[in-house]
N, C-alpha and C positions, 0 to 999 in steps of 0.2 A: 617656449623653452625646450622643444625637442631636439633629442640628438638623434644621428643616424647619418648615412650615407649616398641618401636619396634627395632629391629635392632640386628647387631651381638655384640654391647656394652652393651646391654641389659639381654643377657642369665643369667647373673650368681647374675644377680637381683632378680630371683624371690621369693616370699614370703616363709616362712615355710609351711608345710603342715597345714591343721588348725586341729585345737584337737579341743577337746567340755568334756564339765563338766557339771554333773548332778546339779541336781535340790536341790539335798541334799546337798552341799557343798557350795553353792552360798551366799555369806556373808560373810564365812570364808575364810579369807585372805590365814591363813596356810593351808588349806586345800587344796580350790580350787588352787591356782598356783603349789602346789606341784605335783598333781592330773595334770594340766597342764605341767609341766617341763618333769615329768616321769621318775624323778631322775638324768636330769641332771646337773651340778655343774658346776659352772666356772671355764675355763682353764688359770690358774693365769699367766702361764709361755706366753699363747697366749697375756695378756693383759699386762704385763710388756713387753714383743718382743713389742705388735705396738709402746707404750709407749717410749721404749727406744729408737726405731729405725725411730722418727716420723721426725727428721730434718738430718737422713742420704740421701744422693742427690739420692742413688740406692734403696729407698726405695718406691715403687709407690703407686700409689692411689690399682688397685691390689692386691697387697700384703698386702696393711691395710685391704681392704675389707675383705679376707680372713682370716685376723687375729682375727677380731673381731664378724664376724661369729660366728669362732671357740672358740671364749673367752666367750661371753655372751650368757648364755641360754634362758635368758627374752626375747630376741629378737623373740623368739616363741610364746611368749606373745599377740604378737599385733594380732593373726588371731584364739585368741580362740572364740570358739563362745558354746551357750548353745544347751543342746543337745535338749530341747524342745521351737518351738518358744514359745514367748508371744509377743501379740499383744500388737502393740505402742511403742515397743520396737525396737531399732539398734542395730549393732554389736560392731559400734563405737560409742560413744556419742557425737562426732564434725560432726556428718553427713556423713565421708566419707565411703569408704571399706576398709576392713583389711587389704586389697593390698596397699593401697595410705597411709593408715598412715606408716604401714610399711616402704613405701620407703621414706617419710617424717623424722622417725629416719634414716632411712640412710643419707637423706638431713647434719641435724645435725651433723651426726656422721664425712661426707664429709667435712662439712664447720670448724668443727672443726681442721682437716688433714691440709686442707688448710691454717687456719689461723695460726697454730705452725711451717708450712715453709712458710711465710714472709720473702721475702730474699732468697728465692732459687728459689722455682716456685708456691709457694703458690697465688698469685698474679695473674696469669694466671689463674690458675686454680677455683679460684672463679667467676673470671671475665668470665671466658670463656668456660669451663667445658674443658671436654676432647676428643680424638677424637675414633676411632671403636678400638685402641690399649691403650685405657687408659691411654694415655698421654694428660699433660695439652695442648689446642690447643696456636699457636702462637697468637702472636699481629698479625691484621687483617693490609692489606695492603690498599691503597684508591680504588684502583678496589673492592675491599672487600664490600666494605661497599656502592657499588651506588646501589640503590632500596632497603635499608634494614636499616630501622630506630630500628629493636631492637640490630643489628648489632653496630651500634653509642652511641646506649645506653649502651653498654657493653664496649666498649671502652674508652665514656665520666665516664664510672664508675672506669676503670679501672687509668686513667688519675687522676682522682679526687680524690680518697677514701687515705686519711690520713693513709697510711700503718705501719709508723712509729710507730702511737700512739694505733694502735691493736697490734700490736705486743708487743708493752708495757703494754697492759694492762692484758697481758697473764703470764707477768712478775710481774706485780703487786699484779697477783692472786696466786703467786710462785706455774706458770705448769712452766714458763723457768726462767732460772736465766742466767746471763754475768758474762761470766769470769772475775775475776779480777775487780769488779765491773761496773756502769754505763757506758754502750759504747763498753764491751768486746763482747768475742764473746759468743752467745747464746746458752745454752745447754737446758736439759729437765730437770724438775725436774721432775724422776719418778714417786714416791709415791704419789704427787699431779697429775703430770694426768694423772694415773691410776684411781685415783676418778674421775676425769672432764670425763673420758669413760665411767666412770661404769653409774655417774647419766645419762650421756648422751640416755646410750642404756636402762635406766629401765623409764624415766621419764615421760613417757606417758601409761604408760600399763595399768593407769587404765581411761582413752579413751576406754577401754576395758569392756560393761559394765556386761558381766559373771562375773567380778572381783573385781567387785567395793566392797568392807568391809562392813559389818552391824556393827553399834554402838553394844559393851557390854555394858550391868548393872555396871561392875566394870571400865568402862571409861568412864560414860557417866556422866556429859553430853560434849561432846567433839566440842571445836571452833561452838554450834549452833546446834547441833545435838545430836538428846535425843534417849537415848535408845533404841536399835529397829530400829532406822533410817538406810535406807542405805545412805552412803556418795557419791551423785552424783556430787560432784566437784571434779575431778580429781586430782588437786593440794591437797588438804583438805584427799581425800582418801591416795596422794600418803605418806601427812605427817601421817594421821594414823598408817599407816601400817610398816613405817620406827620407829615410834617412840614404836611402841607397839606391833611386829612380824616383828622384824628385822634380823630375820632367814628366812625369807619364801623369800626372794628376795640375793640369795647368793651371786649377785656381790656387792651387800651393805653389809651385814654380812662381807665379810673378808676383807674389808678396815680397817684400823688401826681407833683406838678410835678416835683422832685426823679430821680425812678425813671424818666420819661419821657425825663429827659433821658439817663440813664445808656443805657435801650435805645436811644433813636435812635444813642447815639455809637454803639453795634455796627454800625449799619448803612454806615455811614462808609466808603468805598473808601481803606483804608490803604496800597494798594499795597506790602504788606510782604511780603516774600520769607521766611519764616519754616527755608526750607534753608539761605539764606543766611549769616543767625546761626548755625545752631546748628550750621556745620561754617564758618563766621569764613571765607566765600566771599568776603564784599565788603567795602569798607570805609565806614566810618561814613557819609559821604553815602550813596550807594548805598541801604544798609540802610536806614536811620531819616529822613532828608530829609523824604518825605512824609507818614510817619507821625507824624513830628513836628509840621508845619506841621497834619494833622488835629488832633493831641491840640489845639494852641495854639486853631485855630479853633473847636473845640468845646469849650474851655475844661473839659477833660479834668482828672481828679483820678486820684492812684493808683488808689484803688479802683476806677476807671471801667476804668483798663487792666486789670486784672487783671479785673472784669467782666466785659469782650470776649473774656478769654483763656477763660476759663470757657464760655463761648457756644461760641467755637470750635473747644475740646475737646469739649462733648457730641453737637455739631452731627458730630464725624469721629467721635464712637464710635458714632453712631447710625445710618452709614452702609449697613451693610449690612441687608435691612429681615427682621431674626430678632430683634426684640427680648427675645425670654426666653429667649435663650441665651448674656446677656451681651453685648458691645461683642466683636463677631468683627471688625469693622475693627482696631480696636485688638489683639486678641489674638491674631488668627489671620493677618494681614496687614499686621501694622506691625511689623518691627524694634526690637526690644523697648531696643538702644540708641541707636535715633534719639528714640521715644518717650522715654527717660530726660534725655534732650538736652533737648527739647521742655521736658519737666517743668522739668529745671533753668533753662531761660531765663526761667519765668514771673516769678519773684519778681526778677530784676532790670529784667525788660521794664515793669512798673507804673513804675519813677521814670522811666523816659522826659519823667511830667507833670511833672518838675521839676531834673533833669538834664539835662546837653547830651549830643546823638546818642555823643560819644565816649567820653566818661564812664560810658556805659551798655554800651556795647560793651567797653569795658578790661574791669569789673568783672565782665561775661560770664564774657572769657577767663580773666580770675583765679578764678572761681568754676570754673571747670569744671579748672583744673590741680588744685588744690583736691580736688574730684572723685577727680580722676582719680591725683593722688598716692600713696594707699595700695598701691595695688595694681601701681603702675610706679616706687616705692620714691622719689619726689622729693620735692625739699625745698620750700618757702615759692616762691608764684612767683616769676619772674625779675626783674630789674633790670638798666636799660641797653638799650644800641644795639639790641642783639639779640633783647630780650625781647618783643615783640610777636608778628614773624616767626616763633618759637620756641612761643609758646602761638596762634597760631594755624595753627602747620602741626599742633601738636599735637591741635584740632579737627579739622581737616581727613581726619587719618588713621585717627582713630573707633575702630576695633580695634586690643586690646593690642597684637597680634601686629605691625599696623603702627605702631604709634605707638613701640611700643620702638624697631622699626628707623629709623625717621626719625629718635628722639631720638639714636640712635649716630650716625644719616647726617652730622646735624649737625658732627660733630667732623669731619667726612674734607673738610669743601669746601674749598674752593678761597678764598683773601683777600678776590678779586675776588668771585666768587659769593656769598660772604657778605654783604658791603657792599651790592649788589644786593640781595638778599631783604630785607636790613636797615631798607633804607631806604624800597622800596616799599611793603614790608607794612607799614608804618608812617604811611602818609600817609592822611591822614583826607578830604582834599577839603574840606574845610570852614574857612572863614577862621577864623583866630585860637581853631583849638580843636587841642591837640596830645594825645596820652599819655601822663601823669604815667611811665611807665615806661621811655621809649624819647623822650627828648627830639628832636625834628627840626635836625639840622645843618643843612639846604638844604631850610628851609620851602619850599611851592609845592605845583603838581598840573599837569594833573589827576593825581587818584587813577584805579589801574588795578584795576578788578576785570575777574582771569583768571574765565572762565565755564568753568566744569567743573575748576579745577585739584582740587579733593576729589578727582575720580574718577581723574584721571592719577597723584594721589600714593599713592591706592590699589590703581592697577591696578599700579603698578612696586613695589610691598613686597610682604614684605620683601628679596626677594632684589634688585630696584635700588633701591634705598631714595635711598643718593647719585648713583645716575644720576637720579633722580625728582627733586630739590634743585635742581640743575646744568640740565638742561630747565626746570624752572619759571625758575631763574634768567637761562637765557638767554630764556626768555620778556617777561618783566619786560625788560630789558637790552634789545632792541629796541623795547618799546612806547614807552620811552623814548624813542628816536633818531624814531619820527614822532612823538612828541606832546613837544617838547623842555618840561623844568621852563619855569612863569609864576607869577607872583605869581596866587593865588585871586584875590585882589581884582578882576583883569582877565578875570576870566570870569562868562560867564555861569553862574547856577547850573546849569541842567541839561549845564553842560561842563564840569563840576568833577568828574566821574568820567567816564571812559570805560571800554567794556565789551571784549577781545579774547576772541575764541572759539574754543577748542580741542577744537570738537567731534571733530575729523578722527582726533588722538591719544588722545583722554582714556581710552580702551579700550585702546588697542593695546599689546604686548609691545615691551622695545627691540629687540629684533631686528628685529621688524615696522616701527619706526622708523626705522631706520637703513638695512631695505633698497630703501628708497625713491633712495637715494642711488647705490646701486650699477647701481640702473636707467635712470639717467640723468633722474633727477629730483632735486625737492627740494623741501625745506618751507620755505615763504612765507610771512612776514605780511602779510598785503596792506590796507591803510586803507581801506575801504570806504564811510567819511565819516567827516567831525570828530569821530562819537561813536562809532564801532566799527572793529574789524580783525576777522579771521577769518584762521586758519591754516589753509593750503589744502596740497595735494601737487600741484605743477605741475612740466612740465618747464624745466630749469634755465632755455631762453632764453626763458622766457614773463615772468621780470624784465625784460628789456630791453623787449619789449612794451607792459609797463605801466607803464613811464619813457615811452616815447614817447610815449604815449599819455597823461602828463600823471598818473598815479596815484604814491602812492605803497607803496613794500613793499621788504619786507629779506628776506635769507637767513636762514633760523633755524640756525647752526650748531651742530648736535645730533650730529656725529661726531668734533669736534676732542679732542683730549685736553689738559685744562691742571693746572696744579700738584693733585694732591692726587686727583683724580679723574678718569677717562675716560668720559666718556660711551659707554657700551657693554661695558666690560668687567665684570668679575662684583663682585659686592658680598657683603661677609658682615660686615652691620652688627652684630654681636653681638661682634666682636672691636676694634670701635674705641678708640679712646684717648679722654681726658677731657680737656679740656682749661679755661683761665679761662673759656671763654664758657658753659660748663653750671656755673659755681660754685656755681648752686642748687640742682642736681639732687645728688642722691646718692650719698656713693663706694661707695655698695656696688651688688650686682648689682640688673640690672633685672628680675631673675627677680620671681614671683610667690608667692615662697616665703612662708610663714608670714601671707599675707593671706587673710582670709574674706571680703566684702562684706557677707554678712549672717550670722548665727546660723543662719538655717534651712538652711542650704544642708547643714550636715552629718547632716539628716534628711533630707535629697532622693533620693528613687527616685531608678537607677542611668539613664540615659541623657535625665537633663533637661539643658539645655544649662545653665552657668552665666556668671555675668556675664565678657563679653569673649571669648564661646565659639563665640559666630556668627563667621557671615561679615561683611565690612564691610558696611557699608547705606546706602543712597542718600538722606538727608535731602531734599534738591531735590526730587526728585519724590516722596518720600512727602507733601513741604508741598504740594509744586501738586493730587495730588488730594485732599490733605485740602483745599483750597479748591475746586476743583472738585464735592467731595461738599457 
């Protein structure tokens, strides 16, 4: 189970030779890549073969390779380089070599193969790559796995990873369809992933920066860029040149009208925060506002969303550039229940095209209580005041271990604190769209999304679980008093959420908290403009300061004690009371008693981690570099 770059597995990896384009063509899309290609064209019959033949059992990893070599010419793309250096300049603009991106689309192109046989040997072969014959390697035995922790992590991935619901959402992107409908058997839809190939193998070339586009006169000025400009965002360059020399990239050009349009949606700057979701950070404006406004302007279909989802999963598995040893981004450096997160958001994130932002966010948080019910013994999701605040602090805290103690923290608060989390967590930012489940008494906004509370409600569990509630809730409770409740209506959109930042705490222990205080300081929210605060640690008379001074900011009081809970004292969330406002949840223990998650776990060698067995995991920044990669 080694990886590397070397080996008899390795020979028929290696890059194209690399070509170079002059100095005279640089800009011009149609030029320079034609000048690059050297006339050659896509081999349609090579891309409908891998296409058709993707979920035949005799069809191997191998034989795909080879197909889609021979199908895509772009793939020559990743190792052009200029034929005169300029200083300050790379070959790639991600940093790497034209060798490592290269084999990065291949990553893709593999994790793709793999995820369309879900059900034959696709599963293996993600988890585990392949072995010097190109075959997926087996399930590891327990001699396997003693002295080799990334060994277990491949395993605990393999064990873990909701197969089901990827596979389904290859279906929802109609690349497979079931016979017969829901539950038959699974075929390919060609002509769809023919496209899911073609973006796959072109969707990085311009990482390329020979190739990157100059703005025309007659397009300019284009998403930000004025005439004359080169397009150094890849994504931005890649929709240029699709939307306005969509001949220079042949495996686009002969897609059907239809499938053109579904790849350009991917290229779209959705501005979606994809940590945000799946640990229920922010609230519905925030999250979906411009991903929404993209779907509407690009006249977006389910399938389309769930297409992009697709893109943007193979695109992170193929990250790291070891293609035949499996998706190591995924396996070996992604949190196996951030990725589960992920997974479960795909299949509600598609009705975006025809739901409103809130609507799709509710059915989230009720899908992941859902989830997450068996195993933390709860009942049907919640209803009422509460119920928002309650399934998404239950996101928020990710691991059993903390989500149990939140869900007890919840009985210990305070009237007041509750009301506060109640009401905030519950407000969407968006005119006239509410939460079938948590009706708004005192419609209004802005909406407040706290920036990092995931990680402050994870750093204080379980042992402060209800000092964790109580701080978030006095959080909320001042954002308030500078941004007082307005009618939506009188705002502008992008004032309809504001963002307060808690980077200062979102780590720290309460003691570390609270000893700020005895130092002769204290924590501050300070308004920093109309659209943000930031929680600082200043000395106490540095408010007066910034009163004078025309600013606004409040005390965070984080050492007061009020009914029901003290901010700093000890917590042993496991002995709480139960009261009406968890009438959904379960009157028996939140133990983990008599739950399985899966059947196989009771075959699993002894030190594979099982579900809710890690540590909590940072969502947020595993989405920012799954965007970033």
């Amino acid at each position: 189970f080694s990886s590397g770059t070397s080996g008899p597995r390795e020979f028929l990896l290696a890059a194209p030779e690399a070509r170079s384009i002059t100095n005279a063509v640089e800009g011009e899309p149609n030029l320079a890549i034609a000048l690059a290609l050297s006339g050659r064209t896509t081999d349609w019959d090579a891309v409908k073969r891998a296409a058709t033949r993707l979920r035949h059992r005799d069809y191997g990893l191998r034989d795909y390779y080879v197909d889609v070599r021979q199908a895509f010419p772009e793939l020559q793309l990743y190792t052009v380089t200029r034929e005169e250096y300029k200083a300050g300049h790379r070959d790639i603009s991600a940093g790497l070599t034209p060798d490592e991106e290269y084999r990065r689309t291949l990553g893709a192109l593999f994790a793709l193969y793999w995820l369309a046989r879900v059900g034959i040997d696709g599963e293996c072969g993600l988890s585990f790559g392949v072995d010097d014959d190109w075959a997926p390697r087996k399930i590891p035995e327990q001699e396997d796995l003693d002295g080799s922790a990334a060994l277990k992590k491949r395993l605990t991935f393999y064990c873990n990873t909701p197969w089901k619901k990827l596979l389904q959402l290859l279906v929802d992107a109609g690349m497979l369809t079931e016979r017969g409908g829901r539950g038959g058997a699974v075929e390919v839809a060609v002509p769809r992933m023919c496209a899911m190939l073609a973006l796959t193998a072109i969707h990085d070339v311009f990482k390329v920066e020979a190739l990157l586009p100059r703005v025309r006169p007659e397009h300019a000025p284009f998403k930000g860029f004025a005439a004359g400009d080169v397009i150094n965002d890849h994504d931005v360059a890649m929709y240029y040149v699709l939307d306005h020399f969509p001949e220079a990239l042949p495996s686009f050009a002969g897609l059907d009208a239809t499938q053109r349009h579904s790849v350009l949606f991917t290229q779209s700057k959705m501005s979606f925060n994809h940590g945000w979701l799946v640990q229920a950070e922010a609230p519905p404006h925030a999250l979906f506002a411009r991903f929404k406004r993209v779907i509407m302007a690009g006249e977006a279909n389910p399938p389309d969303v769930s297409f992009y989802f697709v893109h943007w999963l193979t695109d992170l598995a193929g990250a790291v550039p070891n293609p035949l040893d499996g998706s190591e981004r995924l396996v070996l450096g992604f949190p196996y229940q951030v990725l589960g997160s992920f997974i479960t958001s795909f299949s509600v994130l598609s009705a975006l095209a025809t739901q409103t932002e809130t609507e799709v966010f509710e059915t989230y948080l009720e899908s992941y209580w859902r989830d997450a019910a068996p195993r933390l013994r709860l009942g049907a999701p919640p209803s009422g005041e509460h119920a928002i605040a309650m399934m998404r602090l239950l996101c928020q805290a990710q691991s059993t271990e903390a989500q149990e103690s939140v869900l007890a923290a919840w009985e210990k608060l305070s009237a007041d604190d509750e009301k506060v989390l109640c009401d905030e967590m519950s407000r969407t930012g968006i005119a006239d769209q509410h939460f079938r489940a948590s009706a708004q008494k005192r419609p209004g906004g802005p909406a407040i999304l706290v920036y990092y509370s995931p990680q402050l409600v994870r750093s204080l569990t379980p042992d402060s679980a209800s000092q964790a509630l109580a701080i978030l809730a006095e959080v909320y409770r001042r954002s308030r008093k500078l941004w007082p409740l307005t009618p939506l209506e009188r705002l502008d959109d992008d004032a309809r959420t504001v963002t307060v930042r808690i980077d200062q705490i979102k780590e720290l222990k309460l003691e570390d908290i609270r000893a700020v205080y005895s130092d002769g300081n204290s924590w501050l929210l300070y308004k920093r403009n109309e659209r943000e605060a930031v929680v600082e640690c200043h000395p106490i008379d540095y408010l007066a300061e910034l009163h004078t001074n025309g600013h606004q900011a409040a005390v965070l009081k984080l050492w007061r004690k009020r009914t029901g809970v003290a901010i700093g004292g000890p917590d042993s969330a496991q002995t709480s009371r139960r009261t009406s406002a968890s009438a959904t949840l379960s009157r028996g223990s939140l133990s983990l008693a008599g739950h399985s998650p899966d059947p196989s776990w009771s075959r699993l060698p002894t030190g594979v981690a099982r579900e809710g067995g890690e540590a909590a995991a940072e969502p947020a920044e595993a989405a920012a570099e799954a965007e970033a990669a």
